[in-house]
PAKOLTI-92552 format. One record per residue (C-alpha): chain; x, y, z. Coordinates in Angstrom, 3 decimals. Layout:
BEGIN
   chaine         xx         yy         zz
        A          X          Y          Z
...
//
This chain:
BEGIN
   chaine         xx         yy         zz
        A     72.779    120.272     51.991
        A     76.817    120.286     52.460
        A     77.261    121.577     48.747
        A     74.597    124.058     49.149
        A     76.430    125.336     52.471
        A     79.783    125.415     50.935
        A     78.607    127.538     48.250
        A     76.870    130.113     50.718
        A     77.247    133.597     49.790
        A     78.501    136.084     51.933
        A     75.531    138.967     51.714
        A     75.689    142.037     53.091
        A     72.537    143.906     55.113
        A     72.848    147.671     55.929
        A     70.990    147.607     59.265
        A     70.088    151.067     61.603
        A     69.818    150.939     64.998
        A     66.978    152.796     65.959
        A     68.097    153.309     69.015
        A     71.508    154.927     68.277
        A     70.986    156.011     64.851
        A     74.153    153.941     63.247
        A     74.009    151.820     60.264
        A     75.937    148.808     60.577
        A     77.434    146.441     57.644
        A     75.923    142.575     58.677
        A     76.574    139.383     57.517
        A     72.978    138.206     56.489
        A     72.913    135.012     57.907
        A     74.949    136.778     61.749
        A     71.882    139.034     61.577
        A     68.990    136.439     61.094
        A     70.131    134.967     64.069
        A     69.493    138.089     65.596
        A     66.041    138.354     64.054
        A     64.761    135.076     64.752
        A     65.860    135.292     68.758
        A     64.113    138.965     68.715
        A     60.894    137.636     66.848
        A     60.062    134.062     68.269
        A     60.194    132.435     71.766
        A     63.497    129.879     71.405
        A     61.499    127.293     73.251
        A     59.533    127.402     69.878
        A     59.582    123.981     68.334
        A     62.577    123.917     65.750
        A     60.242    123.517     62.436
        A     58.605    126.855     63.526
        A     62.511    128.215     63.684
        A     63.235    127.479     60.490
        A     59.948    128.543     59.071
        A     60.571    132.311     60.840
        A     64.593    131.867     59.770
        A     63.306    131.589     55.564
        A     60.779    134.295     56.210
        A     63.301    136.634     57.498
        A     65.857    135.862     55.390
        A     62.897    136.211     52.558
        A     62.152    139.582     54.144
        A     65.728    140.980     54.513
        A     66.253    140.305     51.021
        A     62.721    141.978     49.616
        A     64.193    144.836     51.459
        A     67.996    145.026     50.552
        A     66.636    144.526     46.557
        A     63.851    147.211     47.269
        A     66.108    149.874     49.196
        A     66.684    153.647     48.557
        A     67.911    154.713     51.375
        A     71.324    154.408     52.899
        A     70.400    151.323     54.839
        A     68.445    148.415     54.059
        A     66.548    147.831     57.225
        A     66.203    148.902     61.300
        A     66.363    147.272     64.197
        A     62.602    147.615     65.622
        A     59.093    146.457     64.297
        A     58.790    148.911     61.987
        A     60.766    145.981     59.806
        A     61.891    142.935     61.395
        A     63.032    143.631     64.979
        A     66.425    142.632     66.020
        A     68.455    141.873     68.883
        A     72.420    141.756     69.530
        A     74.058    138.986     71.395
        A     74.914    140.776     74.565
        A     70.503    141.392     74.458
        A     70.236    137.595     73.827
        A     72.666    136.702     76.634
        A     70.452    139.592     79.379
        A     67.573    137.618     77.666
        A     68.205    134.065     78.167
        A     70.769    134.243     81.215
        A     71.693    130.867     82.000
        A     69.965    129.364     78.675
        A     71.931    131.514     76.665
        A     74.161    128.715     74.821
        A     71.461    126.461     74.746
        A     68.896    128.889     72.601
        A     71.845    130.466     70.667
        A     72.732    126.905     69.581
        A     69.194    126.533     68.680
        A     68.395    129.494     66.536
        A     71.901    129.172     64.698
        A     71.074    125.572     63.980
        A     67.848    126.428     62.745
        A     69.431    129.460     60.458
        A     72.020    127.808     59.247
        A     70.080    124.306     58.262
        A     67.896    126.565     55.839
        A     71.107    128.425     54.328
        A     70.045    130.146     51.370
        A     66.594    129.407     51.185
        A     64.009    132.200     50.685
        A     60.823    132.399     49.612
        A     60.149    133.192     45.920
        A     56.499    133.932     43.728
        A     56.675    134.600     39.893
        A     60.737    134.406     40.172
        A     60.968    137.024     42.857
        A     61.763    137.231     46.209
        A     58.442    138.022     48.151
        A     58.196    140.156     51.156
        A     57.459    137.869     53.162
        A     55.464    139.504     56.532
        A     54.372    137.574     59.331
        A     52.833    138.559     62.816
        A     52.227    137.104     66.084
        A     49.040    135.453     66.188
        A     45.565    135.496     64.380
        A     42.126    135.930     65.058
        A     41.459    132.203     63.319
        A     42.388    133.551     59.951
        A     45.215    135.681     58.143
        A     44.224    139.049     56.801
        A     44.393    140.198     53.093
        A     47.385    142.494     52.314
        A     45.307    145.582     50.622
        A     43.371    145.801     53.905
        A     46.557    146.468     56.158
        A     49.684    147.681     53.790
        A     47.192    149.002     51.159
        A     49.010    146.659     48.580
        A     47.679    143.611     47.074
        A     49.676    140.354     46.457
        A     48.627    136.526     45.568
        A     50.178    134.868     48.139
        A     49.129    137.229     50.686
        A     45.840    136.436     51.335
        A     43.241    135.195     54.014
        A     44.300    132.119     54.745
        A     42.735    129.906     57.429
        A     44.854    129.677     61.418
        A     42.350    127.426     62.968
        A     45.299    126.662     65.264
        A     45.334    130.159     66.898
        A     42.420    130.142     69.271
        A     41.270    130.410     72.500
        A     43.780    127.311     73.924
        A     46.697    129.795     73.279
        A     47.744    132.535     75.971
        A     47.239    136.002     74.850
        A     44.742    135.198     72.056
        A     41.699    137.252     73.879
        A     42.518    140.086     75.645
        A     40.195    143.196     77.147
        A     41.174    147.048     77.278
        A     39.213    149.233     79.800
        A     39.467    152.602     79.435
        A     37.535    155.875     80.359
        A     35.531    157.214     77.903
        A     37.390    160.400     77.982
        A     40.670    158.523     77.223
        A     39.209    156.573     74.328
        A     37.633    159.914     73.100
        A     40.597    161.985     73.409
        A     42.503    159.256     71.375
        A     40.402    159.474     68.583
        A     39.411    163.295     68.489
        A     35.951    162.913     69.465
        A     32.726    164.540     71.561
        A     32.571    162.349     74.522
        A     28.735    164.063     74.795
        A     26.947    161.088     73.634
        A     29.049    157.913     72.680
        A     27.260    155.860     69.721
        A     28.977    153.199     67.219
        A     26.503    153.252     64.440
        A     27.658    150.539     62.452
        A     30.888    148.252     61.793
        A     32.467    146.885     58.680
        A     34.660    143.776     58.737
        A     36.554    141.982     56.399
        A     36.508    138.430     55.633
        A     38.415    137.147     58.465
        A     36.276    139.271     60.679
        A     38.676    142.019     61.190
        A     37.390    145.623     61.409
        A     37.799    147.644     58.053
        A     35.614    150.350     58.917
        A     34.210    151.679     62.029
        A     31.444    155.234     62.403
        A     31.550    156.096     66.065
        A     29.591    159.601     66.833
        A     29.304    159.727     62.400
        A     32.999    159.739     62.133
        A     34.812    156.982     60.130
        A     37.303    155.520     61.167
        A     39.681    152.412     59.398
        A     40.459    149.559     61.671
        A     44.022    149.914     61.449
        A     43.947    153.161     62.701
        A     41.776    152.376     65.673
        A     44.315    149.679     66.414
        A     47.150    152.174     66.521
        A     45.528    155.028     68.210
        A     44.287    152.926     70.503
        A     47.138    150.779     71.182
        A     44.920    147.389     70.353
        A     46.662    144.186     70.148
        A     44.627    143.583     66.403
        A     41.777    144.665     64.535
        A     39.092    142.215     65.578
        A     37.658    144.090     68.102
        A     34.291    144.920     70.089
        A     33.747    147.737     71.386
        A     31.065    147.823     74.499
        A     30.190    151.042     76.107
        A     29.186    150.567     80.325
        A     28.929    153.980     82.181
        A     31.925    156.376     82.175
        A     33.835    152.977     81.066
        A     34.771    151.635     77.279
        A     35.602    148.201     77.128
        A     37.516    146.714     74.053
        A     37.817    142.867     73.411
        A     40.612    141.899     71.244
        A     41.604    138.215     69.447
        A     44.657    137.604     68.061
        A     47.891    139.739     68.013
        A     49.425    141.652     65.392
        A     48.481    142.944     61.512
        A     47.494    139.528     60.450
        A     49.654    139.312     57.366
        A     51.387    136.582     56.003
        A     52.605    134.052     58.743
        A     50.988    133.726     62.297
        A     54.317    132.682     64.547
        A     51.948    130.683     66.587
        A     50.173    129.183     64.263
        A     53.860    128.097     62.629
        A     54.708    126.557     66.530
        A     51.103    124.675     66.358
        A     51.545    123.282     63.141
        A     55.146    122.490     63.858
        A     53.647    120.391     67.171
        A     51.820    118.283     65.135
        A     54.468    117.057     62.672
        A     54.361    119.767     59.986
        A     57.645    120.516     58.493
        A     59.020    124.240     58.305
        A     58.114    123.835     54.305
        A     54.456    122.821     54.979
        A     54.185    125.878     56.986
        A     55.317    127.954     54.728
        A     53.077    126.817     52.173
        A     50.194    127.321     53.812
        A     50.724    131.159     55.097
        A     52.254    131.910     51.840
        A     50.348    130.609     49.418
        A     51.252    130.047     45.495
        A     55.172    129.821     46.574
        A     58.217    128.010     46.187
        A     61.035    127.734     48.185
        A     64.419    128.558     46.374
        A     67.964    128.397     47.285
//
Protein backbone atom coordinates (compact mmCIF):
# COMPACT_ATOMS: atom_id res chain seq x y z
CA UNK A 1 0.00 0.00 0.00
CA UNK A 2 2.95 2.63 0.97
CA UNK A 3 4.82 1.80 -2.41
CA UNK A 4 1.71 2.00 -4.34
CA UNK A 5 1.02 5.57 -2.67
CA UNK A 6 4.45 6.81 -3.22
CA UNK A 7 4.24 6.08 -6.76
CA UNK A 8 0.76 7.93 -7.19
CA UNK A 9 0.43 9.87 -10.24
CA UNK A 10 -0.49 13.26 -10.33
CA UNK A 11 -3.65 13.21 -13.02
CA UNK A 12 -5.22 15.93 -14.23
CA UNK A 13 -9.37 16.28 -14.69
CA UNK A 14 -10.75 19.24 -16.75
CA UNK A 15 -13.94 19.80 -14.73
CA UNK A 16 -16.97 22.63 -15.73
CA UNK A 17 -18.92 24.12 -13.36
CA UNK A 18 -22.26 24.11 -14.49
CA UNK A 19 -23.13 26.65 -12.58
CA UNK A 20 -20.56 29.29 -13.67
CA UNK A 21 -19.53 27.92 -16.88
CA UNK A 22 -15.53 27.67 -15.98
CA UNK A 23 -13.41 24.73 -16.54
CA UNK A 24 -11.09 24.14 -13.87
CA UNK A 25 -7.62 22.04 -13.95
CA UNK A 26 -8.12 19.25 -10.75
CA UNK A 27 -5.98 17.04 -9.17
CA UNK A 28 -7.91 13.66 -9.63
CA UNK A 29 -7.68 12.34 -6.40
CA UNK A 30 -8.64 16.61 -4.69
CA UNK A 31 -11.70 16.13 -6.91
CA UNK A 32 -12.91 12.55 -5.87
CA UNK A 33 -13.08 13.82 -2.61
CA UNK A 34 -15.38 16.18 -3.88
CA UNK A 35 -17.39 13.52 -5.69
CA UNK A 36 -17.72 11.07 -3.10
CA UNK A 37 -19.01 13.89 -0.33
CA UNK A 38 -21.55 15.15 -3.25
CA UNK A 39 -22.69 11.47 -4.12
CA UNK A 40 -22.95 9.46 -0.74
CA UNK A 41 -24.15 10.30 2.83
CA UNK A 42 -20.53 10.45 4.94
CA UNK A 43 -22.25 8.60 7.71
CA UNK A 44 -22.08 5.79 5.00
CA UNK A 45 -20.15 2.88 6.38
CA UNK A 46 -16.41 3.29 5.15
CA UNK A 47 -16.40 -0.02 2.78
CA UNK A 48 -19.33 1.66 0.89
CA UNK A 49 -16.76 4.90 0.68
CA UNK A 50 -14.28 3.23 -0.87
CA UNK A 51 -16.49 1.24 -3.14
CA UNK A 52 -18.12 4.87 -4.50
CA UNK A 53 -14.24 6.42 -4.26
CA UNK A 54 -12.97 3.34 -7.15
CA UNK A 55 -16.17 3.88 -9.04
CA UNK A 56 -15.60 7.49 -9.41
CA UNK A 57 -12.23 7.44 -9.88
CA UNK A 58 -13.21 4.47 -12.56
CA UNK A 59 -15.70 6.95 -13.99
CA UNK A 60 -13.51 10.12 -14.14
CA UNK A 61 -11.06 8.23 -15.97
CA UNK A 62 -13.65 6.49 -18.70
CA UNK A 63 -14.36 10.08 -19.22
CA UNK A 64 -10.94 11.98 -19.35
CA UNK A 65 -9.77 8.83 -21.96
CA UNK A 66 -13.21 9.24 -23.83
CA UNK A 67 -13.27 13.22 -24.03
CA UNK A 68 -13.69 15.60 -27.06
CA UNK A 69 -14.53 18.43 -25.68
CA UNK A 70 -12.52 21.02 -23.86
CA UNK A 71 -13.28 19.53 -20.49
CA UNK A 72 -13.49 16.16 -19.29
CA UNK A 73 -16.46 16.29 -17.01
CA UNK A 74 -19.20 18.83 -15.04
CA UNK A 75 -20.06 19.38 -11.88
CA UNK A 76 -23.89 18.11 -11.76
CA UNK A 77 -25.61 14.64 -12.42
CA UNK A 78 -25.43 14.82 -15.80
CA UNK A 79 -21.79 13.04 -14.88
CA UNK A 80 -20.76 12.60 -11.45
CA UNK A 81 -21.94 15.53 -9.30
CA UNK A 82 -19.48 17.44 -7.32
CA UNK A 83 -19.13 19.61 -4.49
CA UNK A 84 -16.29 22.20 -3.31
CA UNK A 85 -15.08 22.38 0.20
CA UNK A 86 -16.63 25.62 1.24
CA UNK A 87 -20.26 23.36 0.01
CA UNK A 88 -18.93 20.50 2.23
CA UNK A 89 -18.18 22.80 5.18
CA UNK A 90 -22.29 24.71 4.64
CA UNK A 91 -23.04 20.90 4.40
CA UNK A 92 -21.67 19.30 7.37
CA UNK A 93 -21.29 22.47 9.75
CA UNK A 94 -19.89 21.30 12.84
CA UNK A 95 -19.04 17.65 11.35
CA UNK A 96 -17.12 19.13 8.77
CA UNK A 97 -13.50 17.74 9.86
CA UNK A 98 -14.88 14.70 10.96
CA UNK A 99 -16.57 13.62 7.35
CA UNK A 100 -13.73 15.36 5.39
CA UNK A 101 -11.32 13.10 7.32
CA UNK A 102 -13.54 10.32 6.39
CA UNK A 103 -14.00 10.62 2.69
CA UNK A 104 -10.16 11.54 2.23
CA UNK A 105 -9.29 8.43 4.16
CA UNK A 106 -11.47 6.44 2.18
CA UNK A 107 -10.00 8.11 -1.28
CA UNK A 108 -6.79 7.98 -0.51
CA UNK A 109 -6.69 4.14 0.98
CA UNK A 110 -7.88 3.03 -2.64
CA UNK A 111 -5.14 5.32 -4.47
CA UNK A 112 -4.99 4.27 -7.89
CA UNK A 113 -7.39 1.68 -8.06
CA UNK A 114 -10.07 1.65 -10.81
CA UNK A 115 -12.09 -0.64 -12.21
CA UNK A 116 -10.96 -2.42 -15.41
CA UNK A 117 -12.94 -5.23 -18.03
CA UNK A 118 -11.01 -6.66 -21.10
CA UNK A 119 -7.88 -4.25 -20.11
CA UNK A 120 -9.93 -1.10 -20.09
CA UNK A 121 -11.12 1.21 -17.81
CA UNK A 122 -15.01 0.74 -17.59
CA UNK A 123 -17.45 3.46 -17.09
CA UNK A 124 -18.35 2.62 -14.21
CA UNK A 125 -22.21 4.18 -13.40
CA UNK A 126 -23.92 3.76 -10.29
CA UNK A 127 -27.27 5.24 -8.86
CA UNK A 128 -28.99 5.64 -5.69
CA UNK A 129 -31.03 2.78 -4.97
CA UNK A 130 -32.86 -0.16 -6.81
CA UNK A 131 -36.07 -1.57 -7.21
CA UNK A 132 -34.50 -5.18 -5.87
CA UNK A 133 -32.44 -5.51 -8.98
CA UNK A 134 -29.94 -3.43 -11.26
CA UNK A 135 -31.10 -2.58 -14.74
CA UNK A 136 -29.40 -3.65 -18.06
CA UNK A 137 -27.36 -0.85 -19.74
CA UNK A 138 -29.11 -1.00 -23.43
CA UNK A 139 -32.42 -0.32 -21.65
CA UNK A 140 -31.29 3.12 -20.06
CA UNK A 141 -27.97 4.51 -22.03
CA UNK A 142 -28.99 2.53 -25.18
CA UNK A 143 -25.46 0.82 -24.98
CA UNK A 144 -24.75 -2.64 -24.07
CA UNK A 145 -21.81 -3.82 -21.85
CA UNK A 146 -20.95 -7.30 -19.91
CA UNK A 147 -20.54 -6.11 -16.72
CA UNK A 148 -23.45 -3.95 -16.82
CA UNK A 149 -26.14 -6.06 -16.36
CA UNK A 150 -29.20 -7.00 -14.07
CA UNK A 151 -27.76 -7.93 -11.21
CA UNK A 152 -29.69 -8.88 -8.06
CA UNK A 153 -30.02 -5.74 -4.82
CA UNK A 154 -32.09 -7.83 -2.57
CA UNK A 155 -30.71 -5.41 0.03
CA UNK A 156 -32.65 -2.36 -1.33
CA UNK A 157 -36.18 -2.88 -0.17
CA UNK A 158 -38.86 -1.74 1.66
CA UNK A 159 -36.63 -1.48 5.25
CA UNK A 160 -34.78 1.47 3.52
CA UNK A 161 -36.23 5.17 3.59
CA UNK A 162 -37.15 6.48 0.28
CA UNK A 163 -37.41 3.08 -1.47
CA UNK A 164 -41.43 3.51 -2.18
CA UNK A 165 -42.61 6.67 -2.85
CA UNK A 166 -46.22 8.01 -4.42
CA UNK A 167 -46.74 11.07 -6.90
CA UNK A 168 -50.31 12.58 -7.05
CA UNK A 169 -50.99 14.65 -9.65
CA UNK A 170 -54.05 16.04 -11.66
CA UNK A 171 -54.78 14.45 -14.62
CA UNK A 172 -54.37 17.58 -16.53
CA UNK A 173 -50.78 17.95 -15.17
CA UNK A 174 -49.80 14.39 -16.01
CA UNK A 175 -51.48 14.93 -19.48
CA UNK A 176 -49.95 18.13 -20.25
CA UNK A 177 -46.51 16.51 -19.39
CA UNK A 178 -46.79 13.98 -21.81
CA UNK A 179 -48.75 15.75 -24.75
CA UNK A 180 -51.87 13.97 -24.38
CA UNK A 181 -56.03 14.16 -24.63
CA UNK A 182 -57.00 14.20 -21.07
CA UNK A 183 -60.73 13.16 -22.73
CA UNK A 184 -60.59 9.65 -21.71
CA UNK A 185 -57.41 8.41 -19.76
CA UNK A 186 -56.63 4.56 -20.62
CA UNK A 187 -53.12 2.62 -20.16
CA UNK A 188 -53.64 -0.21 -22.51
CA UNK A 189 -50.83 -2.25 -21.75
CA UNK A 190 -47.20 -2.12 -20.05
CA UNK A 191 -43.89 -3.63 -20.95
CA UNK A 192 -41.19 -4.26 -18.34
CA UNK A 193 -37.90 -5.46 -18.36
CA UNK A 194 -36.40 -8.11 -16.36
CA UNK A 195 -35.96 -6.35 -13.20
CA UNK A 196 -39.48 -5.15 -13.55
CA UNK A 197 -38.73 -1.75 -14.75
CA UNK A 198 -41.01 -0.13 -17.37
CA UNK A 199 -39.58 -0.34 -21.04
CA UNK A 200 -42.63 0.52 -22.73
CA UNK A 201 -45.78 2.11 -21.77
CA UNK A 202 -49.30 2.90 -24.50
CA UNK A 203 -51.40 5.37 -22.58
CA UNK A 204 -54.47 6.81 -24.87
CA UNK A 205 -52.43 4.46 -28.04
CA UNK A 206 -49.37 6.51 -27.63
CA UNK A 207 -46.01 4.82 -26.74
CA UNK A 208 -44.11 5.90 -24.58
CA UNK A 209 -40.32 4.45 -23.20
CA UNK A 210 -39.98 4.28 -19.49
CA UNK A 211 -37.15 6.48 -19.30
CA UNK A 212 -38.90 9.11 -20.77
CA UNK A 213 -41.92 8.86 -18.53
CA UNK A 214 -39.43 9.04 -15.69
CA UNK A 215 -38.04 12.33 -16.92
CA UNK A 216 -41.12 14.02 -18.06
CA UNK A 217 -42.62 13.14 -15.20
CA UNK A 218 -40.04 13.82 -12.74
CA UNK A 219 -40.28 9.96 -11.27
CA UNK A 220 -37.77 8.88 -8.85
CA UNK A 221 -37.24 5.39 -11.32
CA UNK A 222 -38.86 3.44 -13.83
CA UNK A 223 -40.75 0.85 -11.82
CA UNK A 224 -43.80 2.47 -11.66
CA UNK A 225 -47.76 2.02 -11.44
CA UNK A 226 -49.77 4.13 -12.64
CA UNK A 227 -53.54 4.19 -11.02
CA UNK A 228 -56.10 6.52 -12.35
CA UNK A 229 -58.94 7.78 -9.29
CA UNK A 230 -61.20 10.71 -10.48
CA UNK A 231 -59.59 13.98 -11.70
CA UNK A 232 -56.42 12.40 -9.73
CA UNK A 233 -53.28 10.18 -11.21
CA UNK A 234 -51.44 8.44 -8.74
CA UNK A 235 -47.85 7.07 -9.47
CA UNK A 236 -46.05 4.50 -7.13
CA UNK A 237 -42.40 4.44 -7.47
CA UNK A 238 -39.50 1.80 -5.92
CA UNK A 239 -36.17 2.50 -5.93
CA UNK A 240 -34.26 5.72 -6.95
CA UNK A 241 -32.29 6.49 -9.85
CA UNK A 242 -31.43 4.77 -13.58
CA UNK A 243 -30.57 1.50 -12.04
CA UNK A 244 -27.18 1.07 -13.64
CA UNK A 245 -24.23 -0.32 -12.35
CA UNK A 246 -23.88 0.21 -8.48
CA UNK A 247 -26.91 0.86 -6.08
CA UNK A 248 -25.12 3.31 -3.25
CA UNK A 249 -27.42 1.70 -0.83
CA UNK A 250 -27.13 -1.47 -1.64
CA UNK A 251 -23.02 -0.81 -1.39
CA UNK A 252 -23.89 0.71 2.52
CA UNK A 253 -26.05 -2.68 3.15
CA UNK A 254 -23.58 -4.93 2.01
CA UNK A 255 -20.85 -2.94 3.65
CA UNK A 256 -23.09 -3.46 7.16
CA UNK A 257 -22.80 -6.89 6.97
CA UNK A 258 -19.03 -7.36 6.59
CA UNK A 259 -18.58 -7.09 2.80
CA UNK A 260 -15.44 -5.44 1.79
CA UNK A 261 -15.45 -2.39 -0.76
CA UNK A 262 -13.95 -5.22 -3.36
CA UNK A 263 -16.87 -7.67 -2.78
CA UNK A 264 -19.11 -4.89 -3.62
CA UNK A 265 -17.70 -4.07 -6.45
CA UNK A 266 -17.78 -7.40 -7.76
CA UNK A 267 -21.07 -7.95 -7.47
CA UNK A 268 -22.55 -4.57 -9.23
CA UNK A 269 -19.88 -4.86 -11.74
CA UNK A 270 -19.71 -8.03 -12.79
CA UNK A 271 -16.77 -9.85 -14.93
CA UNK A 272 -14.16 -7.14 -13.38
CA UNK A 273 -10.97 -6.68 -11.86
CA UNK A 274 -9.69 -4.17 -9.84
CA UNK A 275 -6.33 -2.59 -11.10
CA UNK A 276 -3.95 -0.14 -9.78
Amino acid sequence: MEERKEKKQNIIVRVKDTKTNDIVDMDLEEYLIGVVAAEMPALFHEEALKAQAVAARSYALYKINNSNKNYDLVTDVTNQSYITVDEMKSKWNSDFDKYYQKISDCVNDTTNEVIYYNNEIIEAFYFSMSNGYTEESSLVFKESEPYLISVKSSWDNENVNGFFKEVIMKKNEFCEKLNLSCDNLIINDVERSYSNRVNKIIINNMEFIGTDIRQKLGLRSTDFNITISNDNVVISTYGYGHGVGMSQYGAKLLAEEGHDYTAILAHYYPGTSLVS
